[in-house]
N, C-alpha and C positions, 0 to 999 in steps of 0.2 A: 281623506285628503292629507297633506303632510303639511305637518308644523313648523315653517319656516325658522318662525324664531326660536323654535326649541335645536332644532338643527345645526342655525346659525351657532346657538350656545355650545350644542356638541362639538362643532367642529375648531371654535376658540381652544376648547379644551383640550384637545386633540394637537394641535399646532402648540401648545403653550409644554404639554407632555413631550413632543419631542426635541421644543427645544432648551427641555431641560434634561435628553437624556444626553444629546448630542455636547450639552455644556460637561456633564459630568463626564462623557466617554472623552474631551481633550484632556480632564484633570488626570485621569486616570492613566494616561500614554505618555503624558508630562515627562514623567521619570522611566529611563528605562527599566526592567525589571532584567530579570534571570532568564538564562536561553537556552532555548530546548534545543538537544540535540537530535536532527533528523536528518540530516544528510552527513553518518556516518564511516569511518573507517572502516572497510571490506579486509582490503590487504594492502600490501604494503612492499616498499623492496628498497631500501632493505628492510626487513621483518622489525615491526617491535622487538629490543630485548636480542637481536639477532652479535655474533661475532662475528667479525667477518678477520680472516685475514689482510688481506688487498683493499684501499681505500675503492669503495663505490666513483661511477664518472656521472650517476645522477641518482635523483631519489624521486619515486614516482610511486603514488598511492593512487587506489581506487575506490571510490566512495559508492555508499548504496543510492544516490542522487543523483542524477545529471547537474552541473555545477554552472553558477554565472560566471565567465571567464574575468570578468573586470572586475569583478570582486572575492573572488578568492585568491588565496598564494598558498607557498610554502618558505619558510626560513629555517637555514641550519644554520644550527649554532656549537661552538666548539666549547670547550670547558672553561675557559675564559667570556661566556657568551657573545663570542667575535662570530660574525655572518661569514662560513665560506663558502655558501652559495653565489650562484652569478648575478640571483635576482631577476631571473627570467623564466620565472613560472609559468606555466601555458598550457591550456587543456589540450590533448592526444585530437587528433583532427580525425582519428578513427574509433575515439570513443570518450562524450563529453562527460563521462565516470571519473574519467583517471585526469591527475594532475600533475606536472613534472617539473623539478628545475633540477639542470647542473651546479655539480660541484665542481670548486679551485681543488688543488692538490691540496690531498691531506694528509697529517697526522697521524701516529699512533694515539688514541686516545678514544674516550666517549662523546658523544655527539647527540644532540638534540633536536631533533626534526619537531617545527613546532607549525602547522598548518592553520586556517583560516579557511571557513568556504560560506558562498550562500545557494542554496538550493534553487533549483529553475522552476522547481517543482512548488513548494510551502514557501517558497522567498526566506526562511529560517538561516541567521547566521550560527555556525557553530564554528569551536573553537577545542583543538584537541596537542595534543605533544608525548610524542614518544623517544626512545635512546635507544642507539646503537653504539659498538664500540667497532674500533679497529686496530688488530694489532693486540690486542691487551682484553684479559675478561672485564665484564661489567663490573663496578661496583657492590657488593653485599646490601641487599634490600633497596638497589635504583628501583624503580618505579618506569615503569615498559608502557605505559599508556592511560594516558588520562586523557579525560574529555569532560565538559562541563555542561552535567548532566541535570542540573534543575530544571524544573518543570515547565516553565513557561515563558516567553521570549518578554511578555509586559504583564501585570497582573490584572491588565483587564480584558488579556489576549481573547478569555474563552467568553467573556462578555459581549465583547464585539463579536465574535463568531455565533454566539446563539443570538444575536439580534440580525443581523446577515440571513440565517438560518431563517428566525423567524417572518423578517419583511417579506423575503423573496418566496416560501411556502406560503403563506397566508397571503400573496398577493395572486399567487398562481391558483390555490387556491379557490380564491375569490370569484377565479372568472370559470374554472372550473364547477363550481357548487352553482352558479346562476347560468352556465349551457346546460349541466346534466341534471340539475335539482330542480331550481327553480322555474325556470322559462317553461319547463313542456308540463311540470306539478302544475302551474296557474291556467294553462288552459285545459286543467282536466276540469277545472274548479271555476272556471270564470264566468257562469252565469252565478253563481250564488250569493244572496245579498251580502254585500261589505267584500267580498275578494278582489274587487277592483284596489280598495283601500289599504289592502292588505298587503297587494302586490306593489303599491307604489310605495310604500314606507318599507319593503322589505327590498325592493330594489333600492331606495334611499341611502339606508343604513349599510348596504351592502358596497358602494359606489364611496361612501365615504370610508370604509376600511379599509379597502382596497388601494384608496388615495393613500390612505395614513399608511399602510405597509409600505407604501412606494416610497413616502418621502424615509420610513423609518432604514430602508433599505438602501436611500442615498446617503444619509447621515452616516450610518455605521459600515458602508462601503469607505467613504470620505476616511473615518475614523478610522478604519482598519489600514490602507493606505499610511495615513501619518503614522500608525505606529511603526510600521514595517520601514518606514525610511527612520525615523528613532534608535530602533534597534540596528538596522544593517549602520549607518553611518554615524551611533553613538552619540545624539546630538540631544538637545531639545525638545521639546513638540513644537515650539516657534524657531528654532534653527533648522528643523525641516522640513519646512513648508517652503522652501527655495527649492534650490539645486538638488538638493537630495531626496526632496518627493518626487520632483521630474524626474529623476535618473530612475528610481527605482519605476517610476509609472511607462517609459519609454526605452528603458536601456535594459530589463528583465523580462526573463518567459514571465516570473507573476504576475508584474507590471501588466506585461502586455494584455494577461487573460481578462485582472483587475478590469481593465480599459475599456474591451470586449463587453466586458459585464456592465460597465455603466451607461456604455451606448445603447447594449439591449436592452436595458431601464427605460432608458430615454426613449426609445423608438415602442416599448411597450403603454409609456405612457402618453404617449401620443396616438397609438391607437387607440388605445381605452378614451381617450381624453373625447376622438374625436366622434367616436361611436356615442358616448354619454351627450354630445350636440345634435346629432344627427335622427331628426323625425322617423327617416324610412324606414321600416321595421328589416325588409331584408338588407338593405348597405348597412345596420348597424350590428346583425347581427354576424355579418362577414366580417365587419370591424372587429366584432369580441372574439369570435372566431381567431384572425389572426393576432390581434394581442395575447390570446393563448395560447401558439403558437410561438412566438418571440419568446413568454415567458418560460417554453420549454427550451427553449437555446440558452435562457439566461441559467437554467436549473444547469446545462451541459457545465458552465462554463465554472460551477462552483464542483462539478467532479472534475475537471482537468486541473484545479488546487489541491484533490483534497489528496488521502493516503494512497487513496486508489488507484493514483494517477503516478504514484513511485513503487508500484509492485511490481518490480523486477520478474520480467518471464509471462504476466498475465495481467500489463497494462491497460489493455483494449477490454480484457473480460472482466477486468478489476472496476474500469471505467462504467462500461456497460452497467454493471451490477447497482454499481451504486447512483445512476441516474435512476434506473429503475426504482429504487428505493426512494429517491429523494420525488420523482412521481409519485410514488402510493403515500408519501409522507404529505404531500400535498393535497390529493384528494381527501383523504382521509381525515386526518388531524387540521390540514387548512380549511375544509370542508368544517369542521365542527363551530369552527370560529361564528361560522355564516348561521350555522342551524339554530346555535344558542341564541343568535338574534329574533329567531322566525318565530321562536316558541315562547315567548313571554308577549309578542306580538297576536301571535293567535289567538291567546289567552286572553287579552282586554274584547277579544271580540263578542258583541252582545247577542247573538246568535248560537246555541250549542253544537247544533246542525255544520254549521258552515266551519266553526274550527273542527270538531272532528272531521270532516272532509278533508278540510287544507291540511291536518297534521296527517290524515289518514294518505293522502296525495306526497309528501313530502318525505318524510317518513321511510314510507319504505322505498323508496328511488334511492335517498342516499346510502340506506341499509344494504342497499346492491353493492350500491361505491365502494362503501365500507369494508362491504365480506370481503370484495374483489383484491382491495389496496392491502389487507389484512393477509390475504394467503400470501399476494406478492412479497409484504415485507417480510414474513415470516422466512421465505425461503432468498431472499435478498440479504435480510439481516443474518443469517447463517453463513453463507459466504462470505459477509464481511470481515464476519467472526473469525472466520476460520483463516481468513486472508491475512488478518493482520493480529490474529493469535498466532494460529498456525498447530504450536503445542500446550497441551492443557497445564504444564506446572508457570509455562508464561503468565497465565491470570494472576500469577502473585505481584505482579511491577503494578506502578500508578494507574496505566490503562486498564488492564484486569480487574479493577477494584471501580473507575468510572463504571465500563463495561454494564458491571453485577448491578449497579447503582441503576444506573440506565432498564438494564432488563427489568427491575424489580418495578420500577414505575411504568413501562410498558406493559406488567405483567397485568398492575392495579387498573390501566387503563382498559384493556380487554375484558376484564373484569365487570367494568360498570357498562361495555359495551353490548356484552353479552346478558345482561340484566336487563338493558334497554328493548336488545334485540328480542329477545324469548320471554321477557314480563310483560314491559311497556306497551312495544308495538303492536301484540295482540289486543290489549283494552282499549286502546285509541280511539276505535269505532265503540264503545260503549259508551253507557253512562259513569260518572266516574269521577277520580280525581288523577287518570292515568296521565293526563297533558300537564300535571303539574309536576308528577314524583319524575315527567321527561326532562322539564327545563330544570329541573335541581339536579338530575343523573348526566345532562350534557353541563351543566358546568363544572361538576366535579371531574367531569370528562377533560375541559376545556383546562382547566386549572392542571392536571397530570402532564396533559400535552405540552401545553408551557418548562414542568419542568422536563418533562422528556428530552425536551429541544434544547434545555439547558444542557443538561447531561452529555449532548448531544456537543456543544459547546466545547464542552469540555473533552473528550472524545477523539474529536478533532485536531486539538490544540497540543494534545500531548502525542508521544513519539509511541508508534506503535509497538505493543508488548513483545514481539517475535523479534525485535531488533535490541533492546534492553534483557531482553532472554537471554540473547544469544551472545551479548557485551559478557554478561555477569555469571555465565555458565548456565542457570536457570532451563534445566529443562533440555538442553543439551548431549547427545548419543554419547555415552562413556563408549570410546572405540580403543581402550587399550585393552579390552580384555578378550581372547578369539577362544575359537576349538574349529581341529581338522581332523580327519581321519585318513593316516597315508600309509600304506605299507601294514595294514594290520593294527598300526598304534593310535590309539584315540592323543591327542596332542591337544595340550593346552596353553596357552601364554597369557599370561598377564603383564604387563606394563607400568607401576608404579612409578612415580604419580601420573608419570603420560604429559606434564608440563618443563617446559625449557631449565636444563640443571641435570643432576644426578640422578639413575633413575634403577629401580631395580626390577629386573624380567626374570620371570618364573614358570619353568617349563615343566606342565603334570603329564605323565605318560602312563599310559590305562591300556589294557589289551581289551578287545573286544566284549568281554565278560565282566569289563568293569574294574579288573586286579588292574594294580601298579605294577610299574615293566621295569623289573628290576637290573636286569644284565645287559642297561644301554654301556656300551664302553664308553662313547663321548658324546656329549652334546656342545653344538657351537651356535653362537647364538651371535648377528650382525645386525647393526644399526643403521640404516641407509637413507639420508636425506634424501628425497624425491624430486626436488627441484633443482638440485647444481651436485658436482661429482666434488666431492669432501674425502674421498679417498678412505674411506671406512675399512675395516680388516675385520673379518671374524672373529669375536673371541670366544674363549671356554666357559661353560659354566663348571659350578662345583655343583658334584651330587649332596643330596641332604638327605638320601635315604628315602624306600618306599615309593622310590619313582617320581621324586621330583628334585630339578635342577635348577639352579639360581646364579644368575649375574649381577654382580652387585657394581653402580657405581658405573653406567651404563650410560655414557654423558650426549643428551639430546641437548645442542649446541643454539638453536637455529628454530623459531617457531615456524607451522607449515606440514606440508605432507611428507610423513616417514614411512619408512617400513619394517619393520623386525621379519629377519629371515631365521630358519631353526634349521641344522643337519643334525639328526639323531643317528648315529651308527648300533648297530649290536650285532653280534657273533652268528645270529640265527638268521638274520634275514634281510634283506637289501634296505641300505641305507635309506631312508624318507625322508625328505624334505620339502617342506613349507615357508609358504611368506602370506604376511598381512601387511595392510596398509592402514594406515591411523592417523589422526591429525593431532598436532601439538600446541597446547596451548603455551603462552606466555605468563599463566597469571593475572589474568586482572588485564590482558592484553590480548583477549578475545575478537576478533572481528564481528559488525553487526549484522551476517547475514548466515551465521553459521545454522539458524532456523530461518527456512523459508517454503511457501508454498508451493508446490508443485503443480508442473504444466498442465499437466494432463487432467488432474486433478480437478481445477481451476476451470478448465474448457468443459468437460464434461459436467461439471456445475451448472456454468455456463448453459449448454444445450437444456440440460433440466428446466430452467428455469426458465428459458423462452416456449420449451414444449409446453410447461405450466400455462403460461402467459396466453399462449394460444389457445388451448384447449378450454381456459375461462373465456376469453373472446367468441369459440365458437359454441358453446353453455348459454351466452347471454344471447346472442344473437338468434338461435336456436327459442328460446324462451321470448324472444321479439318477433317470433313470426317468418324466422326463417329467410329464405331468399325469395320467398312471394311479398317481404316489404322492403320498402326502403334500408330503413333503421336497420332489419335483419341484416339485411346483407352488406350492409356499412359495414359490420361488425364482423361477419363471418368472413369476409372476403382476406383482411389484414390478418385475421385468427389465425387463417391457415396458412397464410405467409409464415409468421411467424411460428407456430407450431413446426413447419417444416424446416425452418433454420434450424431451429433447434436439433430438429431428427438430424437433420445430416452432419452439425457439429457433435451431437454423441456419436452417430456410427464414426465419419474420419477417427474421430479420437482415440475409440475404444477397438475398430478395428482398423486402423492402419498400421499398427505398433508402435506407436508415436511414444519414445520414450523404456520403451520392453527392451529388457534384459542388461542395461545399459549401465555399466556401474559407476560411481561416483571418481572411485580411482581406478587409473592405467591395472587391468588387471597382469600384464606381461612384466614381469622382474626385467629392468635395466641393464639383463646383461654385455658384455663385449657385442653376443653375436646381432640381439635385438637392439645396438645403436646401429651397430655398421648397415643391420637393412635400414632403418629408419632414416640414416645419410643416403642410402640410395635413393629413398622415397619423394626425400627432399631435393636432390639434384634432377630428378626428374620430373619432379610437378611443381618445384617451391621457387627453387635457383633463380628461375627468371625473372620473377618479379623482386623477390626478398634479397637477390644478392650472396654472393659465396659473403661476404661479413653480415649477412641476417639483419640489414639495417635497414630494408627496404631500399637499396640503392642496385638492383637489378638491371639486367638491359630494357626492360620492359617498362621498369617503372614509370620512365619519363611523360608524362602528357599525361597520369593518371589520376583522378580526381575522385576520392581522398587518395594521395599515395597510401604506397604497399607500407603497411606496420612495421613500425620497428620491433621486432623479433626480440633482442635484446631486453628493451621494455617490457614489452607484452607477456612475455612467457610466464614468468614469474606471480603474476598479478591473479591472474585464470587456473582452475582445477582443471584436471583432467578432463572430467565430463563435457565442462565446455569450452578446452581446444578440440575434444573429439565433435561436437556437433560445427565449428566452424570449419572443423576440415570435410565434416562428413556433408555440410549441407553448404556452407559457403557463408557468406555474410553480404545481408542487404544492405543496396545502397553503396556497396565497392563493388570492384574488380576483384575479392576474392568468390573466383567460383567454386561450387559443390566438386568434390572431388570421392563421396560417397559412391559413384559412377566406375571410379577408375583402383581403386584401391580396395582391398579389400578388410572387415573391421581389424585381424591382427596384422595388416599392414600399415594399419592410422595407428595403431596403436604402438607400433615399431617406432614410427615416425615420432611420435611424443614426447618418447624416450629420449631419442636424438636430440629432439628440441629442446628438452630438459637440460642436456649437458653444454648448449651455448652459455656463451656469454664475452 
């Protein structure tokens, strides 16, 4: 029978524990802290660090975020820091990345573009400022781009997010471990003396954790909430508990999901609430049923927050992934929470018989769960890795270093799992002291878990290392140094330093055998900005002897994509010529997506890992008796759904060419002949809607919903690769259609060129 009054006391204590965590997490957000930058600077136009001759007519950045429009801007500021902007910032209505405001006429002089944004995505304010000049070079040692890069937006950001973390797992959890554990374990066991007793204190204690998670996971929702309006509007934690916890909770995509999330709290606890009233064995178990249910929508709603849900290009498989994750993280580790209860409960039982049965019943049902959540996360948490690492010298930023921190405690966790698994639960059924070394080996289990989800906390809260990589160089493709083979002569360039300033290219010439090619008459050697026509001339190198040539002083004006071209003449044999394409840094004025994940990549992951998912589904079911039972074919039938999603996202992926052959830059040189087709390309498929002035003010445009892009804008902002896939596939959700159909690849790529030289 259960202990009313000792229950009553748990449950005091219980209530009294949260609401002293909930006191300490308002002290805690009181003050704002440091703020992490995640909805970063991509590119920019004009460029960090850029000269321009001609004063700009606006300045429009694209960020790695989709941004809140009411709460970001941008201000330019002159060297007197006077605003000659118009003050009418406003996000691209054909892409909520980019941000824009007009300028008043300007200046010869330096200029400081200084931006503001909050992510749609992590709700995160960030705050960054870069310099252009016009007219005039930059200053000696300005500074091209700052951003304020500390760690965390409050310092109890990652606190609140591992208690979030932990309510909502351990509450899903909860109802998890008592459908698949406990309920079908008690009636293996429900004639044997005291399993009745067993099962009602074990359903008790399980009904009251499950409550404490819920309220733990309304507190530190509430908590998380006030900080997020603290930081975005700089206030109090009692100055924003007005107007600016409302804004951020109804006038924000995070607000909104925030919102989302606490109704399906609400609606979860009122299923659970009312199933725990309700006699009928089967209405209450359709109750726990759907409160399980809800609880996996509340788990969607913390991946539509999280990193997963800003990974440019593989959103949806970003998304996917890490639900799945955050499922096996709840079976598994929310699951232990419940187990470490059952086993010290077995243990008072005065029967040896009936706790070896019940632990013998228990046991191994969750040790299914276990293996099952266990393969998921392994191949879940690899994708994440990979997602928001991307490149391995990335592991060096603060995330890389959680990361390892986190692995090492997931490592120790498996550890004591796999002791449980292949020690423990083999002595179970004997005589022994095996039910005691279980309940000391699950709470060192329980206790890892805890910190894991800390870790996890943490994780979370910080800006993923593939973005901080790619800010601070870290890991980053050195693309100034090539080799070609034209004409006979092996051809080498290099590119010093390859960032914005004076730069010195070095041209080795090898014959086929290796020797240096000593009787080039001349070598010339041009710099060519990729995105606007800067009027470049070829110049000379000087020979240095033994077959290598040098230009010194080699002035890359302008961060962005360049090209160095080479013409090698010599007496013997037809003139060779070569070009590469390269990108230029700034210095210290890097964009944050110059590492990122690939599509293809990413999908086929994807397929992997639902093919996995299934093929454990039809393993288990298969092992349940197949589709001559129930239970079997409950199992098998979803298995092979999902097993075949999977198949057929690896076959499209891997054979449609999705992504083959396809290079990052415009492989065709810019010449005279490749604009004038490119102009053709455009007057024949572009003109109408874009307008001969590229403004999107075409005869077509009118009545178009989003209008046709400003060309002007947009050019500038986008690589090569990805004007070639909006011309080659189209863009969802407009009126620009695929034109992959009508042009052919070095006809898009003609056109590019063209595009290149608007303005």
């Amino acid at each position: 029978m259960i202990d009313l009054s000792n229950q009553n006391r748990i449950s005091a204590r219980v209530l009294y524990l949260l609401a002293i965590i909930g006191l300490e997490l308002m002290l805690a957000i009181a003050t704002p802290g440091s703020l992490l930058a995640h909805a970063n600077l991509s590119t920019a136009d004009p460029a960090p660090n850029s000269v321009l001759d001609d004063p700009p007519e606006r300045v429009a950045i694209r960020f790695t975020e989709p941004l809140e429009a009411k709460l970001s801007e941008i201000r330019v500021l002159n060297s007197q820091a006077q605003r000659v902007d118009n003050d009418d910032h406003s996000l691209d209505v054909n892409d909520s990345h980019v941000l824009w405001v007009t300028l008043k006429p300007m200046e010869n002089g330096t200029y400081t573009v200084a931006w503001k944004n909050v992510s749609t995505v992590d709700g995160h304010l960030v705050r960054g400022s870069y310099i252009f000049s016009v007219g005039e070079p930059l200053q000696a040692g300005a500074v091209s781009l700052a951003v304020d890069e500390t760690l965390f937006q409050s310092p109890a950001e990652p606190i609140i997010r591992w208690l979030v973390l932990l309510g909502a797992l351990t509450a899903v959890g909860g109802l998890a471990f008592e459908l698949l554990v406990t309920r079908p374990s008690l009636r293996q066991v429900v004639a044997l003396p005291g399993a009745q007793d067993f099962g009602d204190s074990l359903q008790s204690r399980t009904h009251w954790l499950i409550w404490a998670s819920l309220a733990l996971l309304l507190i530190a929702s509430i908590a998380q909430a006030t900080m997020q309006a603290v930081a975005v509007f700089e206030s109090s934690v009692f100055g924003a508990l007005g107007d600016p916890l409302k804004s951020i909770v109804t006038e924000t995509g995070w607000g909104r999901i925030w919102l989302w999330r606490v109704i399906l709290l609400a609606l979860m606890a009122v299923a659970f609430g009312a199933s725990v009233r309700i006699s009928d064995p089967k209405r209450r178990l359709m109750l726990r049923i759907l409160a399980a249910i809800i609880g996996l929508a509340l788990l969607w709603t913390l991946s539509l927050a999280s990193h997963a849900a800003a990974t440019t290009g593989l959103r949806l498989e970003a998304m996917i992934n890490d639900f799945l994750h955050l499922v096996a993280v709840a079976a598994w580790v929310g699951g232990l929470f419940y187990l470490v209860q059952a086993t010290p409960l077995a243990l008072r039982l005065p029967d040896e018989g009936t706790r070896r049965d019940l632990l013998g019943a228990i046991v191994p049902r969750f040790s299914m769960i276990a293996a099952v959540s266990v393969a998921v996360l392994i191949v879940t948490g690899i994708f994440s890795a990979w997602a928001q690492v991307t490149a391995l010298p990335a592991m060096a930023v603060p995330y890389g270093s959680a990361l390892v921190a986190k692995l090492v405690v997931v490592a120790l966790l498996l550890i004591l799992g796999a002791i449980n698994l292949l020690w423990v639960k083999p002595r179970l059924g004997q005589p022994g002291n095996a039910a005691v070394w279980l309940k000391r080996l699950v709470i060192g289990e329980v206790a890892l878990a805890i910190l894991a989800m800390l870790s996890t906390g943490f994780l979370t809260g910080l800006e993923p290392a593939r973005q901080v990589a790619s800010r601070e160089g870290i890991g980053v493709e050195d693309l100034s140094s090539f080799e070609d083979t034209v004409e006979g002569a092996d051809i080498t360039v290099n590119v010093e330093p390859g960032q914005i300033g004076p730069n010195t290219v070095t041209v080795d010439l090898k014959d086929r055998f290796g020797n240096p090619i000593t009787n080039a008459t001349d070598v010339f050697v041009r710099l060519t900005y990729l995105d606007a026509d800067l009027g470049e001339e070829p110049d000379p190198a000087v020979s240095n002897g033994d077959g290598q040539w040098t230009l010194s002083g080699g002035l890359l004006s302008i961060a962005g994509a360049w090209r160095v071209e080479v013409l090698v003449t010599r007496p013997d044999a037809f003139d060779a010529r070569t070009a590469f394409n390269f990108a230029v840094s700034s210095g210290g004025g890097r964009g944050s997506d110059a590492i990122f994940p690939k599509e293809k990549t990413g999908t086929t992951f994807l397929g992997v890992e639902l093919g996995l998912a299934g093929f454990i589904a039809l393993v288990i079911g298969i092992t349940s008796g197949g589709w001559y039972t129930r239970k079997g074919a409950m199992t098998m039938g979803p298995g092979i759904v999902v097993a075949m999603v999977g198949i057929v996202l690896i076959f499209n992926t891997q054979f449609s060419g999705q992504g083959e052959g396809l290079p990052e830059r415009n492989p065709i040189p810019p010449t005279s002949e490749s604009v004038a087709i490119g102009l053709q390309g455009y007057s024949d498929n572009c003109q109408l809607c874009h307008g001969e002035d590229h403004r999107g003010t075409g005869p077509a445009a009118a009545g178009l919903n989003p209008p046709p892009a400003d060309l002007i804008v947009h050019i500038p902002l986008h690589p090569d690769r990805a004007l070639y896939e909006f011309i080659h596939d189209g863009i969802s959700g407009t009126a620009m259609a695929p034109l992959g159909d009508k042009l052919t690849d070095d006809e898009i790529w003609h056109l590019i060129n063209y595009l290149r030289t608007i303005k």
